[in-house]
C-alpha positions as CSV (number, residue, x, y, z in Angstrom):
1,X,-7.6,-19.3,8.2
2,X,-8.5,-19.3,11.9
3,X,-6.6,-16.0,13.1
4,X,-8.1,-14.3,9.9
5,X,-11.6,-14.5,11.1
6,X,-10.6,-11.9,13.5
7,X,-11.3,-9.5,11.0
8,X,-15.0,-10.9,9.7
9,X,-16.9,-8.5,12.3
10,X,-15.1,-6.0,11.1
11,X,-16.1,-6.7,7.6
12,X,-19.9,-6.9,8.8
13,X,-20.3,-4.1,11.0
14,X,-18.4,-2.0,8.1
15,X,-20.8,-3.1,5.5
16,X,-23.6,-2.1,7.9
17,X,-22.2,1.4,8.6
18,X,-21.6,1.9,5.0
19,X,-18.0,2.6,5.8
20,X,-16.0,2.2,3.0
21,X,-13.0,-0.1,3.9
22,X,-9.3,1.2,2.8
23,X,-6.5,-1.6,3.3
24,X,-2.9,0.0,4.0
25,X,0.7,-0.6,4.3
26,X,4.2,1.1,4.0
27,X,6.7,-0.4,1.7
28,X,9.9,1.3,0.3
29,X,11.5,1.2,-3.3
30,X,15.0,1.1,-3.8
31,X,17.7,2.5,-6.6
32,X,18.6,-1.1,-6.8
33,X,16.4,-3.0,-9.8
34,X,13.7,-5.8,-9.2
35,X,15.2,-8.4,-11.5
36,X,13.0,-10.6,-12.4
37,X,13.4,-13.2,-15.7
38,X,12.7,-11.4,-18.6
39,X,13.7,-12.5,-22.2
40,X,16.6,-11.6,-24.7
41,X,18.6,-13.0,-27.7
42,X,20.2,-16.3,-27.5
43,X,23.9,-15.5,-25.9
44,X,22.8,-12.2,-25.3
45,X,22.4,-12.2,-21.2
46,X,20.7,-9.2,-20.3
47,X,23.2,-7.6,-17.4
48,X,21.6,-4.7,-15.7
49,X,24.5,-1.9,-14.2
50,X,23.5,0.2,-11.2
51,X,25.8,1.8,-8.2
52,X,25.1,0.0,-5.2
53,X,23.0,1.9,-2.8
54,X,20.5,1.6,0.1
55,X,19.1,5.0,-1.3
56,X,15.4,4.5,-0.8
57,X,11.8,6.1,-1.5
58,X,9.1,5.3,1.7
59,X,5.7,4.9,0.4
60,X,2.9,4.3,2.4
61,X,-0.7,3.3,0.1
62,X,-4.3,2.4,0.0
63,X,-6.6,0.0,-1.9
64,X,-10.7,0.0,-1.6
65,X,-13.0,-2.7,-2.5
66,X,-13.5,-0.3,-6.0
67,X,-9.9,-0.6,-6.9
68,X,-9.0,3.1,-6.0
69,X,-5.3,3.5,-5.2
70,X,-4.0,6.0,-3.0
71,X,-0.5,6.5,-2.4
72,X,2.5,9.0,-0.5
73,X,5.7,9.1,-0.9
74,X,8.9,10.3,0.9
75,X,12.7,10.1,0.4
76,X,12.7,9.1,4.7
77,X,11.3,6.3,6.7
78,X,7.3,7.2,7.8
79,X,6.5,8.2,11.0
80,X,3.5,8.7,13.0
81,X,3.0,12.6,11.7
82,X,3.5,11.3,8.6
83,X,0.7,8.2,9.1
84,X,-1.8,11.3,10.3
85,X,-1.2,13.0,6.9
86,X,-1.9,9.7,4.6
87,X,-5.2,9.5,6.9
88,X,-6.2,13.1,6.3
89,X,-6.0,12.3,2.3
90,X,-7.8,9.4,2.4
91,X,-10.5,11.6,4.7
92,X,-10.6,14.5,1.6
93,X,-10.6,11.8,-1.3
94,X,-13.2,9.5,0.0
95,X,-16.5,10.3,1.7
96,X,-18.0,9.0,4.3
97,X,-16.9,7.1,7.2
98,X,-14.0,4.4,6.7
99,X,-12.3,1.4,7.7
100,X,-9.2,1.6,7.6
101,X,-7.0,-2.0,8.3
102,X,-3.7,-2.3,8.5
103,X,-0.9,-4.0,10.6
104,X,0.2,-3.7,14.1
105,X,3.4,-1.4,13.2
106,X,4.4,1.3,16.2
107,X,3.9,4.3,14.1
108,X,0.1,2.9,13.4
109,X,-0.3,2.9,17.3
110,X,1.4,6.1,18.4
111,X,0.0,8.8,20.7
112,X,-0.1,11.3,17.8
113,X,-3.0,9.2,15.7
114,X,-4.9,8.1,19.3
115,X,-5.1,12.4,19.2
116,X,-6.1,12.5,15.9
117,X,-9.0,9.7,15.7
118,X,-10.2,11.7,18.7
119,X,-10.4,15.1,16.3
120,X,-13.7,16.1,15.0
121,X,-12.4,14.7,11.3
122,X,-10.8,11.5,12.7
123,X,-14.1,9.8,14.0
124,X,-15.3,9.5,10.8
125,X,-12.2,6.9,10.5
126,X,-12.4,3.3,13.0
127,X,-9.1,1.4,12.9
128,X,-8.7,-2.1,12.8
129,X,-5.5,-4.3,13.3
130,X,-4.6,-7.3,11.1
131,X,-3.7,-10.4,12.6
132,X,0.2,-10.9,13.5
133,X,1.8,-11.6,10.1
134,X,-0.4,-12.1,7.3
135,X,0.4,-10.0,4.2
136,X,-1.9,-12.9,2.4
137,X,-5.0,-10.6,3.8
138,X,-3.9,-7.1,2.9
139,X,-4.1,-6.4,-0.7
140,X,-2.1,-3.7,-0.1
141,X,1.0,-6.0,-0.3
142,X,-0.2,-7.1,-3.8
143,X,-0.3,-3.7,-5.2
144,X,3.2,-3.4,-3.5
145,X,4.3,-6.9,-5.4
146,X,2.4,-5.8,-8.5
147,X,4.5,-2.4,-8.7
148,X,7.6,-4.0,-8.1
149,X,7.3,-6.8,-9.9
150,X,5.9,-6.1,-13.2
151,X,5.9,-2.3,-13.4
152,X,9.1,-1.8,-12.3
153,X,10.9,-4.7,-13.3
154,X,14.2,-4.4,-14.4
155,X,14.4,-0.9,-13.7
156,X,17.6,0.8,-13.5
157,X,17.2,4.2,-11.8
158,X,20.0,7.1,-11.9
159,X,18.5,9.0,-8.8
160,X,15.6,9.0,-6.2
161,X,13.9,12.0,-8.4
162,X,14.3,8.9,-11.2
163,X,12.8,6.4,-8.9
164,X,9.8,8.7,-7.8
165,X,8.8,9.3,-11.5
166,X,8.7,6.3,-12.7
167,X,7.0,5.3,-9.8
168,X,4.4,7.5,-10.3
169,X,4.3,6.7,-13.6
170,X,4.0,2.9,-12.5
171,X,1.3,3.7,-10.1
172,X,-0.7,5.4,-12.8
173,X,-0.5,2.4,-15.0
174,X,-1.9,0.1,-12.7
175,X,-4.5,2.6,-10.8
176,X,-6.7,1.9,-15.1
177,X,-6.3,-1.9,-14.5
178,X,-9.2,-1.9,-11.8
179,X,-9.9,-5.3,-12.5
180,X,-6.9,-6.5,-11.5
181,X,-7.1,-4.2,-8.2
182,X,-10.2,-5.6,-7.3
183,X,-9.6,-8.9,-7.8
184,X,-6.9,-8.4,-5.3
185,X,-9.1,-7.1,-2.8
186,X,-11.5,-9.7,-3.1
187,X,-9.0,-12.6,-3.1
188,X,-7.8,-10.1,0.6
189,X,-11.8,-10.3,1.7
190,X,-12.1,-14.5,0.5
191,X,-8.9,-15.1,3.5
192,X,-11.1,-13.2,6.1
């Protein structure tokens, strides 16, 4: 609980600023299914068939305090021009200035987002850091466990055009359950 009152300022001074305060993360989804328990007939094991590959879809995403998903995805590992672009969304979909908290990855510190917070449409972002490991704080990692876990699960995909529609389709689903969204932020805020 101690290293998560480094972000309790933050939290203040956003609430004073009216920024509205976007948690993010990367995570990627692979070809390979979530298998989690799930029921069938007595003696008739479920057994779920998929080619073995490390074929994968990056996503990067965003969760406010309302519930409101945002999400990117890409058939290649994020970079930092690719960071710059999820930012610029989140600057046309929400108005206002934000806070935008995420972890301490490389591609979150690179030169290329140092020269776009200093852009005329990057002050109206102010980046924080989590602590070292602690996906207990970001909600972000919830939505992440939420998609794979129950909207996904099972799922045996032929393709990565496959993966990315019924991800999409998955994301829709859970971007109407806003309660469950926010509860996840506020459980995220109750750690800080």
């Amino acid at each position: 609980m101690l290293e998560n009152a480094a972000l309790a300022p933050s939290k203040k001074k956003a609430e004073q600023e009216r920024r509205t305060i976007v948690f993010v993360d990367e995570a990627g989804f692979y070809l390979l299914p979530m298998v989690v328990r799930t029921y069938a007939l007595r003696g008739q094991t479920p057994v779920l068939r998929v080619r073995l590959t490390r074929d994968h879809l990056s996503a990067i995403g965003g969760i406010t305090k309302t519930g409101r998903l945002f999400m990117q995805m890409q058939e290649r590992a994020y970079n930092a021009e690719d960071v710059v672009r999820f930012l610029r969304m989140l600057l046309r979909k929400i108005s206002g200035p934000l806070l935008v908290i995420w972890d301490g990855s490389p591609i979150h510190r690179a030169e290329v987002v140092k020269q776009f917070l200093s852009s005329p449409m990057g002050k109206r972002v102010h980046l924080e850091r989590l602590p070292g490991y602690a996906p207990e704080v970001n909600p972000q990692e919830q939505v992440w466990n939420l998609l794979k876990r129950r909207e996904l699960k099972n799922l045996c995909c032929r393709d990565l055009a496959h993966l990315r529609q019924e991800l999409v389709r998955a994301k829709e689903r859970l971007r109407h359950r806003r309660t469950i969204l926010q509860h996840c932020f506020a459980y995220a805020l109750d750690e800080v």
